[in-house]
ZAMARGU-4260 file (C-alpha; in steps of 0.2 Angstrom, whole numbers, plus 5000, padded with zeros to 4 digits):
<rodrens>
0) 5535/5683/5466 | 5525/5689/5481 | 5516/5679/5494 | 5502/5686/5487 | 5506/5678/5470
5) 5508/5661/5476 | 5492/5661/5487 | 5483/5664/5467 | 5493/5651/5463 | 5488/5640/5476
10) 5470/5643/5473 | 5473/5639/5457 | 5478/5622/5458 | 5466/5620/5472 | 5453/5623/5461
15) 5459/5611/5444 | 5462/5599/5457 | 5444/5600/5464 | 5437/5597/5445 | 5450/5583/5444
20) 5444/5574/5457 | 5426/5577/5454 | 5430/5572/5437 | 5440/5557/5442 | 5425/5549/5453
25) 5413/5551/5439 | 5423/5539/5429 | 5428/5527/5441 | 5411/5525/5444 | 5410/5519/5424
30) 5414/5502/5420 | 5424/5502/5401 | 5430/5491/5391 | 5439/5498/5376 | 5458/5497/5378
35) 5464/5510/5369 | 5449/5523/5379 | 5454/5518/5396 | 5469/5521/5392 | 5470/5540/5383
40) 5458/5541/5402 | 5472/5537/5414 | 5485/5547/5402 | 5474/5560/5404 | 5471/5559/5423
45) 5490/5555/5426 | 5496/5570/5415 | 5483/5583/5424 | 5491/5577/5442 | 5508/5581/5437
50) 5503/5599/5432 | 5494/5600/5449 | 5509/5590/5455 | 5522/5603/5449 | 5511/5619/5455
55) 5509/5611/5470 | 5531/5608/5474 | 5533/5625/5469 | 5520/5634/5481 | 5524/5622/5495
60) 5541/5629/5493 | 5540/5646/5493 | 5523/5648/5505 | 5528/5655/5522 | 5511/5653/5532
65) 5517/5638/5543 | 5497/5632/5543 | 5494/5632/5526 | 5510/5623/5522 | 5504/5609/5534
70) 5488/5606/5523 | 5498/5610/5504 | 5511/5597/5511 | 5497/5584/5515 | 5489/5588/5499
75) 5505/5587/5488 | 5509/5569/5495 | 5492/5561/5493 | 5495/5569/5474 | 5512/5561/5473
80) 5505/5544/5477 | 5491/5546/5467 | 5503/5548/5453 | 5512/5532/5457 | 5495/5523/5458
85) 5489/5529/5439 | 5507/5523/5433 | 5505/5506/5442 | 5486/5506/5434 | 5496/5509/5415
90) 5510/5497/5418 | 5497/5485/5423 | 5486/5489/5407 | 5499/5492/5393 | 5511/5480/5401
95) 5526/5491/5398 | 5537/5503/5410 | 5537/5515/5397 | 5520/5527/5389 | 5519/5538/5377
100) 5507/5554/5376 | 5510/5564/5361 | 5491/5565/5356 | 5486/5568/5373 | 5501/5581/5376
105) 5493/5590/5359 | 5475/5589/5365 | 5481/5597/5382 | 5489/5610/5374 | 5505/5605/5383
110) 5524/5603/5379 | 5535/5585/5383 | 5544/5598/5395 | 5529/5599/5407 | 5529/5580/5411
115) 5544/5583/5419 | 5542/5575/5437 | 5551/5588/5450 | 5559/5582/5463 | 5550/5591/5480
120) 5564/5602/5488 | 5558/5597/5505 | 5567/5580/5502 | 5583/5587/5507 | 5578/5604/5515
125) 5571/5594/5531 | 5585/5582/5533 | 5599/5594/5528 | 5607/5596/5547 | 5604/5576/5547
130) 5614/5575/5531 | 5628/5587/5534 | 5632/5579/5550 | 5632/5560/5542 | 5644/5568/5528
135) 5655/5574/5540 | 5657/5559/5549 | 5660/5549/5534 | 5675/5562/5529 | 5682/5560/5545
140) 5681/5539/5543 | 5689/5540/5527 | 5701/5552/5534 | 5708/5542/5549 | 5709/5525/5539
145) 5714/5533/5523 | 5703/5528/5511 | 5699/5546/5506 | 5701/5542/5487 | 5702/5560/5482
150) 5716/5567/5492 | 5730/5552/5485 | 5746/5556/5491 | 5762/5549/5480 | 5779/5544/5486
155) 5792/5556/5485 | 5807/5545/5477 | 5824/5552/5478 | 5834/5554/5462 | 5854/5553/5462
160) 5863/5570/5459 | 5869/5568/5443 | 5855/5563/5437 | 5846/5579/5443 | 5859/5589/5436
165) 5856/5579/5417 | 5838/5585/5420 | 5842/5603/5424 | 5854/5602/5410 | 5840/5595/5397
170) 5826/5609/5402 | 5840/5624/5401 | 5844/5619/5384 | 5827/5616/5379 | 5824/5635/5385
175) 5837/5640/5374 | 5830/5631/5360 | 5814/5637/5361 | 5821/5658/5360 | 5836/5654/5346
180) 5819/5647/5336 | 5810/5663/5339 | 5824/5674/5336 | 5826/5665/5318 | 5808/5668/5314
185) 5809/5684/5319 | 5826/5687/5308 | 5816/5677/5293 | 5801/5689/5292 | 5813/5705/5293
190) 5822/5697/5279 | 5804/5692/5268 | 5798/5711/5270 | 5814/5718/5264 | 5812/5706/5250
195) 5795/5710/5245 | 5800/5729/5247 | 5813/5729/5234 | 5802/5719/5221 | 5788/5732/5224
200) 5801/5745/5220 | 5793/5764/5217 | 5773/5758/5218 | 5776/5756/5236 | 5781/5772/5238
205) 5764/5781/5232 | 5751/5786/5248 | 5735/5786/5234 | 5737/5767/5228 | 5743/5761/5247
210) 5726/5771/5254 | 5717/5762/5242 | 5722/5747/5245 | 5719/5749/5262 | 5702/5756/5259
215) 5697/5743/5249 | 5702/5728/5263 | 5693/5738/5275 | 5677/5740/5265 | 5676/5722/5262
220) 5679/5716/5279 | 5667/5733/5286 | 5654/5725/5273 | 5656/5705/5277 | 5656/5708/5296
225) 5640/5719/5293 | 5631/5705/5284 | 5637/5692/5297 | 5627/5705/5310 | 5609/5707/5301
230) 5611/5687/5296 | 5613/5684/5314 | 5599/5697/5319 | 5588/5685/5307 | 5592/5670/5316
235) 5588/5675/5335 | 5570/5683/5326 | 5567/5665/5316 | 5573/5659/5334 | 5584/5646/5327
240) 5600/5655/5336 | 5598/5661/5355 | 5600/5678/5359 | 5616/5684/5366 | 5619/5683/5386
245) 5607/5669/5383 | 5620/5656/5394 | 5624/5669/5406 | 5615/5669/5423 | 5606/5689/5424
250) 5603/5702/5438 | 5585/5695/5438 | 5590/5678/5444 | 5604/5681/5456 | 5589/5693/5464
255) 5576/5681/5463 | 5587/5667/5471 | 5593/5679/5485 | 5570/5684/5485 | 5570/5663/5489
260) 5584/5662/5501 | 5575/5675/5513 | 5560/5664/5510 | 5569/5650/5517 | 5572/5662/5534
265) 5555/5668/5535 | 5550/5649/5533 | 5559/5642/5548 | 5557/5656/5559 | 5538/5656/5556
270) 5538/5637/5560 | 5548/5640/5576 | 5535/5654/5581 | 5519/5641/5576 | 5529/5629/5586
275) 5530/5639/5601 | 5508/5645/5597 | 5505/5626/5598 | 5512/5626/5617 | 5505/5641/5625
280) 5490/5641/5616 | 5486/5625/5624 | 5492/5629/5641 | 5481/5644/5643 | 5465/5635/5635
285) 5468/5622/5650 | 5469/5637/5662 | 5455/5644/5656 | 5442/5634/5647 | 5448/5619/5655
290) 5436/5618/5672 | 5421/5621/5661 | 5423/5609/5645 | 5426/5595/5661 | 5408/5604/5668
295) 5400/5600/5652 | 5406/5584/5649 | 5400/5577/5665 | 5382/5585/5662 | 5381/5576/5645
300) 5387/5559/5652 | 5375/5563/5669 | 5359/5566/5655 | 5365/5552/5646 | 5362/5541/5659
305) 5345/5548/5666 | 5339/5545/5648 | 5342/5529/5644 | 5336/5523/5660 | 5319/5531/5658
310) 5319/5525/5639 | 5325/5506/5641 | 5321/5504/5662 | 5340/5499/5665 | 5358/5511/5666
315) 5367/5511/5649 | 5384/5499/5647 | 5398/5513/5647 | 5409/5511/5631 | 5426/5502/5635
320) 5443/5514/5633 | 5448/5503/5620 | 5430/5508/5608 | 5436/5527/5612 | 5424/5529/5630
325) 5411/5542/5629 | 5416/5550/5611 | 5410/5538/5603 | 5393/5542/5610 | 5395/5560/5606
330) 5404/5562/5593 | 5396/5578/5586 | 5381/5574/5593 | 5370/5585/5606 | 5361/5574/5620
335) 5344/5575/5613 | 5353/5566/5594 | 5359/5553/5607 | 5341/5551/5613 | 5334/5550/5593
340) 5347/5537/5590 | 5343/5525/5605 | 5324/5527/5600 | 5326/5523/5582 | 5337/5508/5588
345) 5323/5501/5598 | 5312/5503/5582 | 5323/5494/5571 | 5326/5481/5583 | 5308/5478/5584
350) 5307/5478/5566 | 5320/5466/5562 | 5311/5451/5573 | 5296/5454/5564 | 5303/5451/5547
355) 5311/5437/5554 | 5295/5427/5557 | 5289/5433/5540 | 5301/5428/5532 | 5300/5413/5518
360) 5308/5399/5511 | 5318/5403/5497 | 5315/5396/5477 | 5330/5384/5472 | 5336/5395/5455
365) 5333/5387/5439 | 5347/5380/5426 | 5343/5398/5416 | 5345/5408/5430 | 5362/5401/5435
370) 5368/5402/5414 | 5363/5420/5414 | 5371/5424/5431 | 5388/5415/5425 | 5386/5426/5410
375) 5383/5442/5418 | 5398/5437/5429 | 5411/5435/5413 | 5403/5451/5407 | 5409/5460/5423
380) 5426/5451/5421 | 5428/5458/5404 | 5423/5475/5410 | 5437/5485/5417 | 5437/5494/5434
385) 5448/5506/5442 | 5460/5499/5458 | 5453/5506/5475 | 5465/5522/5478 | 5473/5524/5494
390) 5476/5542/5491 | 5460/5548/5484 | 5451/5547/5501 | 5464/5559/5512 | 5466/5572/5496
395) 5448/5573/5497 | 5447/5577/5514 | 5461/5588/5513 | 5452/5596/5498 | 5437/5600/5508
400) 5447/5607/5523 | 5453/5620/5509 | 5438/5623/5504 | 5429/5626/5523 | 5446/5637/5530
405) 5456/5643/5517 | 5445/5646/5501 | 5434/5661/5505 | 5447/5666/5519 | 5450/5686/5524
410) 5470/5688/5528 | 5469/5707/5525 | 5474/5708/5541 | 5491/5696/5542 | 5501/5703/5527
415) 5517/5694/5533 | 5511/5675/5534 | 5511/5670/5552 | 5502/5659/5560 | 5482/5661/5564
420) 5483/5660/5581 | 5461/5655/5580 | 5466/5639/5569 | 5476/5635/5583 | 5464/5637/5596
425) 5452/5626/5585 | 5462/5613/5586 | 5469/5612/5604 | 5452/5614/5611 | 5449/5598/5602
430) 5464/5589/5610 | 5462/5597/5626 | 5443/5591/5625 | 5449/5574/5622 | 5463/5573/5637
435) 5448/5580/5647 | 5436/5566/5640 | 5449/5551/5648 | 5450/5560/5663 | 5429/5561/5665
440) 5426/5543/5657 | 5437/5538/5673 | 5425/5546/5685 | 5410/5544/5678 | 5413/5525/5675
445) 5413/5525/5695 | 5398/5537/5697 | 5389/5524/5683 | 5394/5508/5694 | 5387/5518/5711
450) 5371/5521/5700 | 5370/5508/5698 | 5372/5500/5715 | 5361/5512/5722 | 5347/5511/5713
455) 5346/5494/5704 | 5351/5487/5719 | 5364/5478/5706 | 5377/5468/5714 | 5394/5468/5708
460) 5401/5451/5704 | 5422/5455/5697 | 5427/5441/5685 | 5444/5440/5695 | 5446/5424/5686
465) 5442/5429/5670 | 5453/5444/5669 | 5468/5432/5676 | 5465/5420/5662 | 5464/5438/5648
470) 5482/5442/5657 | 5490/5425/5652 | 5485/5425/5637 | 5490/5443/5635 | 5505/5437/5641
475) 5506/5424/5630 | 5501/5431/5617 | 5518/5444/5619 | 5530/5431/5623 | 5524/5421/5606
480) 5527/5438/5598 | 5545/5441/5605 | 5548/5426/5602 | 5544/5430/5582 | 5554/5443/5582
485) 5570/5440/5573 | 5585/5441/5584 | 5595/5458/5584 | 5614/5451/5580 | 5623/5467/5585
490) 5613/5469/5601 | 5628/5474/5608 | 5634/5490/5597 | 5633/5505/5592 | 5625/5512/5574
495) 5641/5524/5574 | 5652/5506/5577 | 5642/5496/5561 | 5644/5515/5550 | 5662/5515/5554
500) 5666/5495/5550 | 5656/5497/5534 | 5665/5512/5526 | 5681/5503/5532 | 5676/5488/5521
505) 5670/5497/5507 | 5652/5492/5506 | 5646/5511/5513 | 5651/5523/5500 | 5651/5543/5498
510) 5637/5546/5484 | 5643/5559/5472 | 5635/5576/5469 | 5624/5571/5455 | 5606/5578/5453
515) 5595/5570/5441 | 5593/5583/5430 | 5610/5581/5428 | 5604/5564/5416 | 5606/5575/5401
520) 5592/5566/5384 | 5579/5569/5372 | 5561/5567/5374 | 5553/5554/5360 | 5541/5562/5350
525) 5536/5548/5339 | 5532/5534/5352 | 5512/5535/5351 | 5517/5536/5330 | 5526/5520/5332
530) 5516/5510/5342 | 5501/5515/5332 | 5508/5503/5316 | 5514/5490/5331 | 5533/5493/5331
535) 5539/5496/5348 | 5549/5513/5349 | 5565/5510/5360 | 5566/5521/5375 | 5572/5538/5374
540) 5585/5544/5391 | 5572/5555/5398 | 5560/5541/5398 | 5570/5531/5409 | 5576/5547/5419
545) 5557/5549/5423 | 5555/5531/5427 | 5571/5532/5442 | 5561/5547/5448 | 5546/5538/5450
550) 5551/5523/5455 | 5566/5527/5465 | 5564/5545/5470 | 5546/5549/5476 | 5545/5535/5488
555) 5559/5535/5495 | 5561/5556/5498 | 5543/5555/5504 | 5537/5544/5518 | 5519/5545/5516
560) 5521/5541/5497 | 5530/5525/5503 | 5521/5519/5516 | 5504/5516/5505 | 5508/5520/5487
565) 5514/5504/5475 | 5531/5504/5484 | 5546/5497/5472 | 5555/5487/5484 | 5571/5483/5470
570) 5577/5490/5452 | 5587/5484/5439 | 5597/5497/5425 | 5601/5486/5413 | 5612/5493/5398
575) 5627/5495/5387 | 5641/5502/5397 | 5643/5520/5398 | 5625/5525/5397 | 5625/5534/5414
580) 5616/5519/5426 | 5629/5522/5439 | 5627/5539/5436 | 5606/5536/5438 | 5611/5528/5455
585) 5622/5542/5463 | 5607/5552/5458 | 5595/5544/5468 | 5608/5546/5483 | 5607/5564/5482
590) 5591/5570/5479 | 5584/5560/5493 | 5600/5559/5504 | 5602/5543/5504 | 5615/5531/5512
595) 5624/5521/5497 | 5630/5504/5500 | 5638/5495/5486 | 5636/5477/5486 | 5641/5472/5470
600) 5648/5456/5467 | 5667/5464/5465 | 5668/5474/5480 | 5661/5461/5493 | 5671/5446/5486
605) 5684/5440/5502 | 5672/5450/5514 | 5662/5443/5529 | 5663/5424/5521 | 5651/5411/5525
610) 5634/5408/5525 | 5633/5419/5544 | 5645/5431/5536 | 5634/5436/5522 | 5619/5437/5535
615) 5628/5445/5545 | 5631/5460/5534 | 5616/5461/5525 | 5608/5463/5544 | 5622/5477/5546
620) 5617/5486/5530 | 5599/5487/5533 | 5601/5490/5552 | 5610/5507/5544 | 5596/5507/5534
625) 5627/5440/5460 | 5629/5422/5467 | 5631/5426/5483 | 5617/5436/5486 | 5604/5429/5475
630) 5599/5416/5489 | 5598/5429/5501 | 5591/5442/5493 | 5573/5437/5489 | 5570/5433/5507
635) 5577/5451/5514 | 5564/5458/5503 | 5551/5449/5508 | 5554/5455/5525 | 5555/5474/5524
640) 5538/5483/5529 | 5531/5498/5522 | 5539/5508/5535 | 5557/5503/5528 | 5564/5516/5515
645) 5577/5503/5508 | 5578/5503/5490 | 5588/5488/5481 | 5597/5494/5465 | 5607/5484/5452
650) 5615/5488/5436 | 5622/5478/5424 | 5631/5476/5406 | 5626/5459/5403 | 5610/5453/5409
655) 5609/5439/5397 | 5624/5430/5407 | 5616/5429/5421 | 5603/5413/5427 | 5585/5422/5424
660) 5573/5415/5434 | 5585/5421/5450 | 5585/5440/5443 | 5568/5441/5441 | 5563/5434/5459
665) 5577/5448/5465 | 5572/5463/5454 | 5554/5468/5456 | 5558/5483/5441 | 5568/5480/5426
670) 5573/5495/5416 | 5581/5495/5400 | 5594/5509/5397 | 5597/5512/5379 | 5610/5520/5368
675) 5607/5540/5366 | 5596/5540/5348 | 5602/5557/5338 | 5591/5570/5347 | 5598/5564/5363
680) 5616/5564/5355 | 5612/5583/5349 | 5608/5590/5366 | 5623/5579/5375 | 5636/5586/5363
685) 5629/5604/5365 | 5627/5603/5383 | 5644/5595/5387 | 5656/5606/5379 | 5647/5620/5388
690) 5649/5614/5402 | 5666/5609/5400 | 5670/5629/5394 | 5670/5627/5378 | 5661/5638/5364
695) 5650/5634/5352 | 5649/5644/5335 | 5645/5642/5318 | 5661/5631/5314 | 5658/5620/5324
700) 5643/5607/5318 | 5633/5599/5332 | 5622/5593/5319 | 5635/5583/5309 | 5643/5578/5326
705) 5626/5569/5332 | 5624/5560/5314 | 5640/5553/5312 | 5642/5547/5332 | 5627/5534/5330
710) 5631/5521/5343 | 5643/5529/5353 | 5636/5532/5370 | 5637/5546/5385 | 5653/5540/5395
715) 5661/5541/5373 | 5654/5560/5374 | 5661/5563/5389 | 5678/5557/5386 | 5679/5565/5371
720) 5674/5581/5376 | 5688/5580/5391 | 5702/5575/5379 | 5701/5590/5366 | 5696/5603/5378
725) 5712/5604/5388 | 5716/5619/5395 | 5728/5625/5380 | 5713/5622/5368 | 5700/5632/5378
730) 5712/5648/5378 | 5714/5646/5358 | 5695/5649/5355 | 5696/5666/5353 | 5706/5666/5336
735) 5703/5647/5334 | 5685/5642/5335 | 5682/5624/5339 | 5678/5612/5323 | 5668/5596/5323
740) 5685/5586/5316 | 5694/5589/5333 | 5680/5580/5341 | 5678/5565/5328 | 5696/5561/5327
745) 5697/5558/5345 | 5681/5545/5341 | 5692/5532/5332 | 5702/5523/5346 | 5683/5519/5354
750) 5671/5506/5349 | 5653/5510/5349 | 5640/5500/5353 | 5634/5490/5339 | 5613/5488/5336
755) 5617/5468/5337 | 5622/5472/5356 | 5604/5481/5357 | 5595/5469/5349 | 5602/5457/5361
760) 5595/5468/5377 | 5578/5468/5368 | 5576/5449/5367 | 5585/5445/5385 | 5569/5459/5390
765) 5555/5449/5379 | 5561/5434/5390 | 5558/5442/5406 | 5537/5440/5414 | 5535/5460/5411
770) 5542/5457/5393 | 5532/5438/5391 | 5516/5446/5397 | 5519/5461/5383 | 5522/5449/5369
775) 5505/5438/5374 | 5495/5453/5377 | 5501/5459/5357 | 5504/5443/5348 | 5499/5427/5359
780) 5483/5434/5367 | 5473/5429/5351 | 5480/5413/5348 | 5475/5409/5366 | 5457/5413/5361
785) 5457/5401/5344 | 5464/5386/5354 | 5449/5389/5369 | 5436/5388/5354 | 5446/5376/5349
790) 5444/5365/5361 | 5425/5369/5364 | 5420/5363/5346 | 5429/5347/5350 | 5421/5346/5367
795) 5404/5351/5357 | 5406/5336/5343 | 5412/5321/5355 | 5395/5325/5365 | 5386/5323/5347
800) 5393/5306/5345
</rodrens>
């Protein structure tokens, strides 16, 4: 695509973001109180902003002018954290991690596939030199102490000589085994066509019969491959087989990757020239506009003053540096607006102490007054609202900004994307107006005081005093807050020190290179069905892959989204073993380039002991960025800011062994991993054979594969799929085709997991306060209300006695 096509596309999603938000304040404005209509609205809302959302990742990504990248970047953060916000506002209505939108997808017009969430490339693309170099470092660490798990060196032992020489002497006569075998096969079949030529006798001999019988083979195999063609032909046009070359990569992508590889260079060096703009441009604004933008300033100030002395009879108060000096006079105001406004003060001023000496006694309210205003009260409780969004404010400003520079713009004349070098000019004379201002509010603050002096006859009387007492405290006030601070217990070393002693004890580990998109599942298309005749549908794995890319990714690849979106400070993958939750961690690592520290119970046992040992590594981890953490824990997340990009993730097997209350104060998130349902299983089987090289055809039946492995999970799969595809096999698929029996019987040396081990995740989850609240809300919430009327009828009849 040209940059022509992605500046459409921008203005495209510029524009259904504009009648989002429009659309989005009108209803927030609209108290509601139907569940199930507040609801399909936030569905509806957050499904729109992930369209815009996706639009948005892929122009950022490929756009080359440096400016409008600034603004689509602003935009497509405040969008990412308005997403989070919307998911927060379900979770907190539905009271479940996990929401279904098939009726709304349908309305939309819009396939499971598109509520994909991407992953913004920028994540890694602005931190990759930071990345590469922290990878480098970590390979030469494991290097020098060894620990380089891939590169295992075994012991050479030496072997006596004649037990060598029994060796050599059992692999020679194994080779002569093997050719005396095929020499005997060889003499065999000589022998059986003699034989079958002597019974044939004469009727071999006749060319006619032998042509034939050669014809006739040949006409039926011509004829049976022919049918297999045209049946194969009305597959790929049913679409129910893809077409051939459909797994191979084409011209058209290798030319459209190399298209976004060159976009890449034209980015950065674009941004290196906008860079270098922001510099010069400034320096010769000073130079040449400088002298007159101080000129001006100072008249406005002098005029200013005059004014207000001939309005109010005294010289004006100048603003204090700290209330922003003079700009907060002028801020987009001419002089005669600042006259305007000091009238209409005066007025107002005059009006209000009039009122006040109108002003009457108020009316005690009635009994019937207060009842009604109680009752309005509940009404408005009952009535749901909207949270206030952080996000909506900034996307709206940004959205106007497109709309005043960008909508109607005329780039005819800057075909190549660079840099608009009026933009720029705009927005140094701003800054370079407000270093200017400082400099003036310094003089003119003196010129006021001689003013003052001069004319008044004022005398000046310093509050020496005063300002000694505002220092001690000041002073005070910082020593109090140093004080506060908690004490730095490797003051005395280095991060490269700390990096080095945790990857010698194990607790910093490399990530592995897993992408999310790597989490192979199945979207569920019956939840809304399910919930609709009240049974909870269990999770499909796309489900909880979108769940880790909201809750783990987006905040912590974006800073902006973490800072003020609905951070998750810690997260729990709870699940049979083998679903993929270590797999879900590594993931997270690497789309976001994250340092992994693994302190699970096994690997910090015998390390750092003690009560100042364990502080004393947790304060090394998070200065990098089970039983004995559980006391711990809770207080290190009460004391990471919003700043702190640290995400706490824990996986387990077997959650029900563990004290509750304890988890639940640790783990802000709980997600519950299931086993693969047979869509899931489908796609898994399909997709790992391929990628392991193997072939699929006609006689080999995914289908049957899914069904009969119910219970079996992705780690099962995988093993599997490693064990019968060996090297040997994968050369034997062009005359042996693989069969779904090869798979299966490496199945029976594994136990699946049983739906009494599921069941048993589902009722530890209704005892946590996300699945107690759930269970109130469906069942309880009722029951609640009969007791409470309950009660109010007994309350009413003891009155009557």
């Amino acid at each position: 695509m040209s940059n022509a096509m992605y500046n459409k596309m921008w203005h495209q999603t510029q524009e259904a973001l504009n009648s989002l938000l429009e659309e989005e304040s009108q209803k927030m404005i609209e108290p509601q109180k139907n569940q199930v209509f507040i609801f399909q609205m936030l569905a509806t809302f957050y499904i729109k902003y992930v369209q815009i959302f996706r639009n948005l990742e892929n122009v950022y990504d490929q756009i080359v002018h440096p400016q409008k990248r600034i603004l689509i970047r602003k935009i497509l953060d405040g969008v990412m954290g308005r997403i989070l916000e919307l998911k927060n506002e379900m979770v907190e209505l539905e009271l479940t991690e996990f929401h279904y939108f098939d009726d709304i997808l349908q309305d939309l017009k819009l396939t499971p596939q598109q509520l994909d969430i991407p992953i913004p490339k920028y994540f890694l693309k602005e931190k990759l030199e930071v990345i590469k170099g922290r990878e480098k470092i970590l390979a030469q660490i494991l290097a020098d102490t060894e620990l380089d798990t891939p590169s295992k060196k075994y012991p050479i032992k030496a072997i006596p000589l004649e037990e060598a020489v029994r060796l050599i002497q059992v692999s020679e006569r194994a080779r002569q085994g093997r050719l005396r075998a095929m020499f005997m096969k060889q003499i065999f079949l000589q022998e059986c066509r003699a034989k079958q030529a002597r019974l044939l006798g004469d009727r071999g001999a006749d060319p006619s019969t032998a042509a034939l019988c050669i014809q006739k083979v040949w006409r039926g195999f011509h004829q049976s491959k022919k049918t297999e063609r045209e049946r194969e032909k009305e597959m790929i046009f049913l679409g129910m087989n893809p077409p051939p070359l459909f797994n191979e990569v084409s011209a058209t992508i290798i030319q459209a990757q190399k298209v976004a590889n060159m976009r890449d260079e034209v980015q950065m060096r674009h941004e290196e020239d906008y860079k270098e703009a922001l510099v010069t441009v400034k320096d010769d604004l000073k130079l040449i506009e400088g002298p007159d933008i101080q000129e001006n300033l100072q008249d406005q100030i002098r005029h200013w003053f005059i004014e207000c002395r001939n309005l109010t009879g005294t010289f004006p108060d100048y603003p204090k540096v700290e209330e922003g000096g003079s700009a907060i006079i002028f801020s987009h105001k001419t002089p005669q607006q600042v006259i305007e406004d000091i009238i209409a003060n005066q007025e107002e001023e005059e009006k209000g102490k009039k009122k006040k000496k109108e002003k009457k006694p108020k009316k005690a309210k009635t009994s019937q007054e207060k009842k009604g205003t109680k009752e309005k009260n509940k009404e408005e409780e009952e009535e749901w609202k909207m949270s206030p969004s952080v996000f909506l404010p900034t996307m709206e400003e940004e959205n106007n900004i497109y709309k005043d520079v960008w909508k109607n713009k005329d780039e005819s004349w800057n075909f190549p994307q660079d840099y608009d070098p009026e933009l720029i000019k705009q927005e140094k004379r701003r800054e370079l107006e407000s270093e200017i201002r400082v400099q003036v509010d310094e003089l003119m603050r003196q010129e006021l005081k001689n003013l003052k002096l001069a004319v008044n006859r004022e005398k000046e009387y310093p509050s020496k005093t005063g300002k000694k007492k505002e220092d001690k405290k000041k002073k005070k006030e910082k020593k109090d807050r140093k004080g506060k601070k908690d004490k730095d217990l490797t003051a005395d070393r280095t991060i490269e020190s700390l990096y080095k002693e945790l990857v010698e004890e194990g607790l910093l580990i490399q990530a592995l290179k897993v992408n999310l998109s790597d989490y192979i599942g199945e979207y569920s298309y019956l939840g809304t069905t399910l919930r609709q005749v009240s049974t909870e549908p269990m999770p499909s794995l796309l489900d909880v892959r979108q769940l880790v890319a909201l809750y783990g990714i987006l905040p912590l690849g974006s800073a902006a989204v973490h800072e003020k979106a609905p951070v998750v400070k810690s997260l729990l993958l709870a699940g049979p073993s083998g679903v993929g939750k270590k797999m879900l961690v590594h993931a997270i690592c690497t789309e976001t380039g994250a340092n992994l520290f693994n302190l699970s119970a096994t690997n910090i046992a015998g390390k750092y002991p003690g009560k100042t040992g364990l502080q004393m590594m947790l304060h090394m981890v998070f200065k990098i960025e089970p039983k004995r953490l559980k006391k711990q824990l809770p207080k290190i997340l009460k004391l990471l800011k919003p700043d702190d990009r640290i995400l706490i993730v824990g996986t387990t097997q077997r959650p029900f062994d563990a004290e509750l209350q304890p988890f639940c104060k640790v783990y802000q998130k709980i997600i519950l991993v299931p086993r693969p349902d047979y869509a899931s299983r489908y796609v898994l089987w399909k997709q790992i054979i391929q990628r392991d090289g193997g072939v699929i055809t006609n006689d080999l039946n995914v289908s049957c594969l899914a069904k009969v492995t119910d219970g079996f999970t992705q780690g099962h799969i995988v093993q599997v799929v490693k064990s019968v595809l060996t090297e040997r096999r994968l050369r034997q698929q062009t005359y042996k085709p693989l069969t779904a029996v090869e798979f299966i019987a490496a199945l029976t040396s594994m136990s699946p997991v049983y739906q009494e081990e599921e069941d048993s995740f589902k009722n530890w989850y209704a005892k946590t306060p996300m699945g107690k609240k759930r269970a109130l809300a469906s069942t309880g919430g009722n029951a609640e209300k009969d007791k409470e009327k309950g009660k109010k009828e007994n309350k009413g009849k003891k009155g009557k006695f």
